[in-house]
Structure formats: structure tokens, C-alpha cells
SEMAR-151466 format. One line per field, with one value per residue (C-alpha): x, y, z. Coordinates in steps of 0.5 Angstrom, whole numbers, always signed. Each point is the difference from the previous one (the first is absolute). Layout:
<pts>
u = (X; ...)
v = (Y; ...)
w = (Z; ...)
</pts>
This chain:
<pts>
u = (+98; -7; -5; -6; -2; -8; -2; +0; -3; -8; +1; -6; +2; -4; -1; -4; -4; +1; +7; +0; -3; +3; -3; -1; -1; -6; -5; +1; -2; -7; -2; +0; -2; -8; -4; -2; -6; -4; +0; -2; -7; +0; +2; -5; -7; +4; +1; -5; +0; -3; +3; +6; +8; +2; +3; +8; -1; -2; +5; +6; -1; -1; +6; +3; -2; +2; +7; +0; -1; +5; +5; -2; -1; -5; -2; -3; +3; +7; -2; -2; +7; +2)
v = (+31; +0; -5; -2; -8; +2; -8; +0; +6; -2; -7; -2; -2; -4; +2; -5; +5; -6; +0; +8; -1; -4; -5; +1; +8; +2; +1; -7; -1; +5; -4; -6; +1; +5; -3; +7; -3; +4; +7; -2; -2; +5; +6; -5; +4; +6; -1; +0; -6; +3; +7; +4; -2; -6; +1; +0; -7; +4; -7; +3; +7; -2; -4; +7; +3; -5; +0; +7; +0; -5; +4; +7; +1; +7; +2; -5; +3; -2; -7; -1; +2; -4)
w = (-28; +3; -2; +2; -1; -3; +0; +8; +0; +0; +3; +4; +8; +4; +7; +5; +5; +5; +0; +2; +7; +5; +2; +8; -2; +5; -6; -2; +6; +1; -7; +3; +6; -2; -4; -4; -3; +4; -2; -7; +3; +4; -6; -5; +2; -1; -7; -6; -4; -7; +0; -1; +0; +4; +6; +3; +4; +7; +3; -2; +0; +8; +0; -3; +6; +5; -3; +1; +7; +1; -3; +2; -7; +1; -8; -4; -6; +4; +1; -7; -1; +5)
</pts>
């Protein structure tokens, strides 16, 4: 007979992120060695301060897309994917 057991079916996992990546994988790397602070200052005059949506952090849109060029990824909807 096929039973399911439905008290394990919703138990929440607990997942570190720091655990999933290696620690001498190459981004690590890219992460400890540039400081990307500045690209926030740059991108901060390009913004209004007082009006419309808040913004996608330009700092991680362009760690997106350097993670893209290293890997080859060509569209921005695969690298999402990705």
C-alpha cells in the first residue's frame, strides 16, 4: 500500500548560502579583492532622491553582469535563470 507520511511533508530546511559556494570559488575571490562601493556613488546623481520607485541596487545589477561576461552567459534573462 502507498502512503505518504504528511507530518514531514512541510518541515522547514535551513540552508546557509555560505555553505553552497566554495571557499576558494573565483567569485569569492572578485568579492574580496574590489571594493564596488563606487559604483554607487557614481550611479547615486542618476537617481531622484524624492520621486518614483526605489531603484535595484546599480551594485548588484553590475555584479550581474560581470558574472555574465565570466561565464559567457549572453542574455540577461538566462543569467537571472542562472
Amino acid at each position: 500500500m502507498f502512503r505518504t507520511n504528511p507530518s514531514r511533508e512541510f518541515q522547514p530546511e535551513t540552508v546557509n548560502i555560505e555553505d553552497l559556494v566554495p571557499q576558494d570559488h573565483l567569485l569569492r575571490k572578485i568579492n574580496e579583492t574590489i571594493d564596488f562601493s563606487f559604483i554607487a556613488e557614481k550611479c547615486r546623481p542618476l537617481y531622484c532622491q524624492d520621486n518614483g520607485r526605489p531603484c535595484i541596487d546599480p551594485v548588484m545589477l553590475f555584479k550581474m553582469l560581470l558574472i555574465g561576461y565570466l561565464y559567457g552567459i549572453r542574455s540577461e534573462r538566462r543569467l537571472i535563470e542562472e
